[in-house]
TORMAR-212175 format. One line per 3 residues: number of its first residue (from 0); their letters; for each residue x, y, z of C-alpha. Coordinates in nm, 4 decimals. Each point is the difference from the previous one (the first is absolute). Layout:
N
NUM	a	X:Y:Z; ...
***
This chain:
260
0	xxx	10.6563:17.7034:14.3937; 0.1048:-0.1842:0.3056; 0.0613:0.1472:0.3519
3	xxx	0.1271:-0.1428:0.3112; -0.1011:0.0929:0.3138; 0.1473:0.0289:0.3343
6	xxx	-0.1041:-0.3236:0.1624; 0.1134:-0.1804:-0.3311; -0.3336:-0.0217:-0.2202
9	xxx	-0.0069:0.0692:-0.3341; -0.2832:0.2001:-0.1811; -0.0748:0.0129:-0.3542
12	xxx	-0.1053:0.2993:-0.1915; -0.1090:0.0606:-0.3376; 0.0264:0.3677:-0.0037
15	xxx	0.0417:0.3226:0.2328; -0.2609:-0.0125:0.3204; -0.3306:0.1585:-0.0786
18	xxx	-0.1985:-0.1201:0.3033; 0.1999:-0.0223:0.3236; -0.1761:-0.0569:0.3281
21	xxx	0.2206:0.1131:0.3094; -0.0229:-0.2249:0.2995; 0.2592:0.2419:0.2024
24	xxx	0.0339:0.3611:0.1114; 0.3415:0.0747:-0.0409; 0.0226:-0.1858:-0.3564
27	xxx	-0.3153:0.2314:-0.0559; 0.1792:0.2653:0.0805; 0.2463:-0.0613:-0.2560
30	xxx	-0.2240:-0.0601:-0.2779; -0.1335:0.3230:0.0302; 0.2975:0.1563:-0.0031
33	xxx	0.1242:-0.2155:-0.2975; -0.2928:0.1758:-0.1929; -0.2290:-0.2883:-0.0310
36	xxx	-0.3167:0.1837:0.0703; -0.2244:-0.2073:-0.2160; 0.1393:-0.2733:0.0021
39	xxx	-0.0378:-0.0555:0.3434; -0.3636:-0.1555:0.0608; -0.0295:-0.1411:0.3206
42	xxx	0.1994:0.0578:0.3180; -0.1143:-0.0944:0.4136; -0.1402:0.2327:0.2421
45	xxx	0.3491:0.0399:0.1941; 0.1168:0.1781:-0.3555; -0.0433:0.3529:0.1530
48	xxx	0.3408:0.1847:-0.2673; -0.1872:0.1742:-0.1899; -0.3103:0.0137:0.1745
51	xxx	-0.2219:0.0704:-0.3456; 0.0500:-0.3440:-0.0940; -0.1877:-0.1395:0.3105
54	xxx	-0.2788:0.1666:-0.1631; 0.0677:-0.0671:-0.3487; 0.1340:-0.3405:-0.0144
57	xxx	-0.1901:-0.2993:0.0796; 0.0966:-0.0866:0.3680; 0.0277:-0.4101:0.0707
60	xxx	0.0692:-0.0545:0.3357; 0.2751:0.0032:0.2671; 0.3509:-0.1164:-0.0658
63	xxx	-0.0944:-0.3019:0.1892; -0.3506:-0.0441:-0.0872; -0.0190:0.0407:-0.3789
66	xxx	-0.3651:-0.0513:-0.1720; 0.0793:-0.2554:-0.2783; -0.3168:0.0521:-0.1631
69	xxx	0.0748:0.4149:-0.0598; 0.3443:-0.0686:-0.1461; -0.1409:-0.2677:-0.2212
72	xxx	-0.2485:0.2988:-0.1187; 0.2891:0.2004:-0.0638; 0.1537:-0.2409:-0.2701
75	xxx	0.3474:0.1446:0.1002; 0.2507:-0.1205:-0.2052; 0.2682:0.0644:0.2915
78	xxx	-0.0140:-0.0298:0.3660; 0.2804:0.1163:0.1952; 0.0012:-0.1286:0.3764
81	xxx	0.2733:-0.0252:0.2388; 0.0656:-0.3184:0.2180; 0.0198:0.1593:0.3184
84	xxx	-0.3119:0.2255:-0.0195; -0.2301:-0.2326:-0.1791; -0.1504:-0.4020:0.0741
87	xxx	0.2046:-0.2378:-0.1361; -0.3358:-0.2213:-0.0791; -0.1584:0.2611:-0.1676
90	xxx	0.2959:0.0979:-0.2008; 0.0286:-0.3342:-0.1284; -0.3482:-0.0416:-0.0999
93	xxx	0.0133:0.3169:-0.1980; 0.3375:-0.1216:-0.1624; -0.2203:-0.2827:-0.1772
96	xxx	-0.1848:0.2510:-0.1607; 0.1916:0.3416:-0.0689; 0.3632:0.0903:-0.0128
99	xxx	0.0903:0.0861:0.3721; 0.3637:0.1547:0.0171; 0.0925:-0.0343:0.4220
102	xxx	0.2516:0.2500:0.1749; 0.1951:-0.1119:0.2425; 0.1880:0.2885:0.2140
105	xxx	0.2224:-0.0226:0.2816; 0.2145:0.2999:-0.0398; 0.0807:0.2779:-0.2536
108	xxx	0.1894:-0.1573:-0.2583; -0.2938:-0.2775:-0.0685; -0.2794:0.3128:0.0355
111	xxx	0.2109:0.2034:-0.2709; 0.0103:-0.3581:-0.2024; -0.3764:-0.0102:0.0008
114	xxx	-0.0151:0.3655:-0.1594; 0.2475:-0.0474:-0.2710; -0.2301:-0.3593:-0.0310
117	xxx	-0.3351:0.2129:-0.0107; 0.1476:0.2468:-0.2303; 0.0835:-0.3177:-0.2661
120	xxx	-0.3211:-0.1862:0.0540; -0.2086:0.3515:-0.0409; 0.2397:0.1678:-0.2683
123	xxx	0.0502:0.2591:0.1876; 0.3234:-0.0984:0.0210; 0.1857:0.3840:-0.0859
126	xxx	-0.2417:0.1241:0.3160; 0.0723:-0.2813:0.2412; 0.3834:0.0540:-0.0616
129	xxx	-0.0258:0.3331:0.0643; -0.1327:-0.0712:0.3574; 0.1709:-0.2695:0.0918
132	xxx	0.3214:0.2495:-0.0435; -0.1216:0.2481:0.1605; -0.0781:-0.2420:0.3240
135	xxx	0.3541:-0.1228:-0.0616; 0.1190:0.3533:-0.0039; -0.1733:0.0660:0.3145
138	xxx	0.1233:-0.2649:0.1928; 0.3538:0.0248:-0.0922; -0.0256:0.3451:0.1994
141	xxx	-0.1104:-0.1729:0.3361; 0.2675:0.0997:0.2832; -0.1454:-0.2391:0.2555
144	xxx	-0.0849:0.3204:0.1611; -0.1255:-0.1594:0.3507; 0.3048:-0.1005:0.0086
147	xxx	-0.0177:-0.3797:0.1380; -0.2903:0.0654:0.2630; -0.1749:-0.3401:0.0892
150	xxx	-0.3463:0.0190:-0.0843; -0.3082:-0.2083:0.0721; -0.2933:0.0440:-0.3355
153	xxx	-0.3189:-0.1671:0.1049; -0.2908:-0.0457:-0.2718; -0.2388:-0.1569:0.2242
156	xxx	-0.1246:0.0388:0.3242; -0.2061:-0.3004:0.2325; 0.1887:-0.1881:-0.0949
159	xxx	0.2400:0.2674:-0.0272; 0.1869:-0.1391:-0.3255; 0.3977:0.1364:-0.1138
162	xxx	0.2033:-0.0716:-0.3341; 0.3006:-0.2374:0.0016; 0.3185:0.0098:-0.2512
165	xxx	-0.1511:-0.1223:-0.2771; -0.2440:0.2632:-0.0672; -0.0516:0.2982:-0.2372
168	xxx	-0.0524:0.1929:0.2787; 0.3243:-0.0991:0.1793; 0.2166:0.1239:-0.3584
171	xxx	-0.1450:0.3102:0.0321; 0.0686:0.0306:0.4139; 0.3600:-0.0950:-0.0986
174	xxx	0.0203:0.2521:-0.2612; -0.1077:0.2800:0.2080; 0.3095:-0.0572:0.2194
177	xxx	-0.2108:-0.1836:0.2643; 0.0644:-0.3372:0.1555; -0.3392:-0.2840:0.0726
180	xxx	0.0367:-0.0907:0.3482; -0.2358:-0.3660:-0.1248; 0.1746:-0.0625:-0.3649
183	xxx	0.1624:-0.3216:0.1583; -0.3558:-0.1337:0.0852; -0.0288:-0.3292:-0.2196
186	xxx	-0.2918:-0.1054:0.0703; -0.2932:0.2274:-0.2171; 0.1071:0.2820:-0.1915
189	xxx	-0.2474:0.2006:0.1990; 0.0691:-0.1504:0.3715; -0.2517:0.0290:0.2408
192	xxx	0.1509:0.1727:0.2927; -0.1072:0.0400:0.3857; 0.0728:0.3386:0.1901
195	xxx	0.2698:-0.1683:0.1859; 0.1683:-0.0553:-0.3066; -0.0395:0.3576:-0.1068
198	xxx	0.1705:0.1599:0.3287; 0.2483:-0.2970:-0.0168; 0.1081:0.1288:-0.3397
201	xxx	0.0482:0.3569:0.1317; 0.0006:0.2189:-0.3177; 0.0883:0.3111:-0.0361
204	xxx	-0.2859:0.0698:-0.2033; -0.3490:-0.1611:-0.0881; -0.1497:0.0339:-0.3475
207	xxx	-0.3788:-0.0751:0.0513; -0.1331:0.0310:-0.3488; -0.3325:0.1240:-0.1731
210	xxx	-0.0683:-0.3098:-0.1855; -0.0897:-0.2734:-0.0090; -0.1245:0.0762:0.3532
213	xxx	-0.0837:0.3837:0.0545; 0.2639:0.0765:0.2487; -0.1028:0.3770:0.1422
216	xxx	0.0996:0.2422:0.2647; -0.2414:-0.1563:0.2265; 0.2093:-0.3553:0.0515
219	xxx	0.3443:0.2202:0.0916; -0.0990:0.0109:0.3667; -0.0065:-0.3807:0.0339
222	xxx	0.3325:-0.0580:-0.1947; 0.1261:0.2585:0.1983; -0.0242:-0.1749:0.3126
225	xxx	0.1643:-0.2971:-0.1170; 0.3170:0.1582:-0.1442; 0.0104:0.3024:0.1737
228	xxx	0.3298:0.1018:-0.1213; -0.0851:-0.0686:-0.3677; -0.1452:0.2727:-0.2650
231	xxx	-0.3381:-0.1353:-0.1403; -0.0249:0.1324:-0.3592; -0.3155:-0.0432:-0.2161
234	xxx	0.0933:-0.0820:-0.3867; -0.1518:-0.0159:-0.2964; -0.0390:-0.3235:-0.0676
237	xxx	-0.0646:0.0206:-0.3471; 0.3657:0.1573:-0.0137; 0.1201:-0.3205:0.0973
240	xxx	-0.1891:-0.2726:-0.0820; -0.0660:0.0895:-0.3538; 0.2156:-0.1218:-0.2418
243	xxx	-0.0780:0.1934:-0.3600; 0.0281:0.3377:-0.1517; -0.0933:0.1189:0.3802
246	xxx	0.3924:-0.0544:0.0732; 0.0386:0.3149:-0.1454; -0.1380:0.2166:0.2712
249	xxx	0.1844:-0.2344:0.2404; 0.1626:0.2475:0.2560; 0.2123:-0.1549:0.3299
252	xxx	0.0768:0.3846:0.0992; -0.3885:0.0428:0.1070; 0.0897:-0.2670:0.2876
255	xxx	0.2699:0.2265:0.0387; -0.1389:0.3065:0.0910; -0.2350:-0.1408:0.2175
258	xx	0.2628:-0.2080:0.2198; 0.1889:0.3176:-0.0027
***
């Protein structure tokens, strides 16, 4: 059986997935809720949905940092990694040796692509179909409740770090009725920004999110000062950032009530 990918590589298998080593939390995520309990062997220590399996499961690494060596123990007989979240070296290297099936998400449509892909590649097909409608379901009910407010989302702070248009992030701000004061920014799809730039870009309201950097009450006071007209929200960032079965709790009317 041969699969493609979504960065255009092939991958060769001779039957259904036995051993599959998860190289990213969202994708975990999804795996789990595809029903693939054991056949899911090895996943990285940012793989906290469902937390058992950070116990159970054999844990190699950080997205970024992967232990060869463990997933070579593992004798997986699929790796599923996403270009984004994972090195490109090390992805390669492990392509020589296993099938490695790469995501590659910039909005909805390509995250509910990887699903319906999972689902085939797993054959769990009849399950991954089932929520990838449901997430299309969902989103079809979106009102753009915000109703066109300009927003700032940071991810990162020194350097304080914001999403540009072509981001899965920025879909999902768009979908929630809300408008990204830096989606023009060209330059990195996570630009850099100064505080000057920030007040410049005078948003209505400033998304600072959990993750990847822990965003808390605590950092509202210095944001506030900056744009004191704006409302400083705190989001989930797994509620945006993660692009598998997750979309399913995906709820714009939380910002809502708290802008409100």
């Amino acid at each position: 059986m041969e699969f493609k990918d979504q960065i255009g590589n092939f991958i060769h298998l001779l039957e259904t997935p036995k051993r599959i080593v998860s190289l990213v939390p969202s994708q975990t995520e999804l795996l789990f809720d595809l029903g693939l309990e054991n056949e899911v062997v090895g996943i990285t220590k940012f793989c906290v949905h469902p937390s058992n399996w950070l116990r159970e499961k054999a844990v190699i690494g950080g997205t970024k940092n992967l232990s060869i060596s463990k997933i070579q123990a593992l004798k997986p007989d699929l790796i599923i990694a996403n270009k984004e979240e994972n090195d490109k070296e090390q992805i390669q290297n492990l392509s020589k040796e296993f099938n490695v099936w790469t995501s590659d998400i910039r909005n909805l449509k390509e995250a509910l692509e990887m699903i319906e892909h999972l689902g085939k590649i797993t054959n769990t097909e009849n399950k991954a179909n089932e929520i990838k409608k449901q997430i299309e379901v969902k989103f079809s009910k979106l009102k753009g409740e915000t109703k066109g407010k300009r927003c700032v989302y940071l991810i990162w702070n020194n350097p304080m770090m914001t999403i540009n248009g072509d981001t899965f992030i920025h879909d999902l701000i768009v979908r929630s009725g809300l408008q990204n004061c830096f989606e023009h920014l060209k330059n990195s799809r996570y630009p850099i920004i100064r505080a000057d730039d920030l007040k410049t870009s005078n948003p209505d309201i400033l998304l600072l999110s959990s993750e990847p950097f822990p965003f808390s009450e605590k950092h509202k006071k210095y944001f506030q000062d900056i744009l004191p007209n704006a409302q400083i929200v705190i989001v989930d960032g797994e509620m945006f950032s993660w692009y598998g079965s997750r979309l399913l709790k995906f709820d714009p009317s939380a910002i809502l009530r708290k802008i409100m």
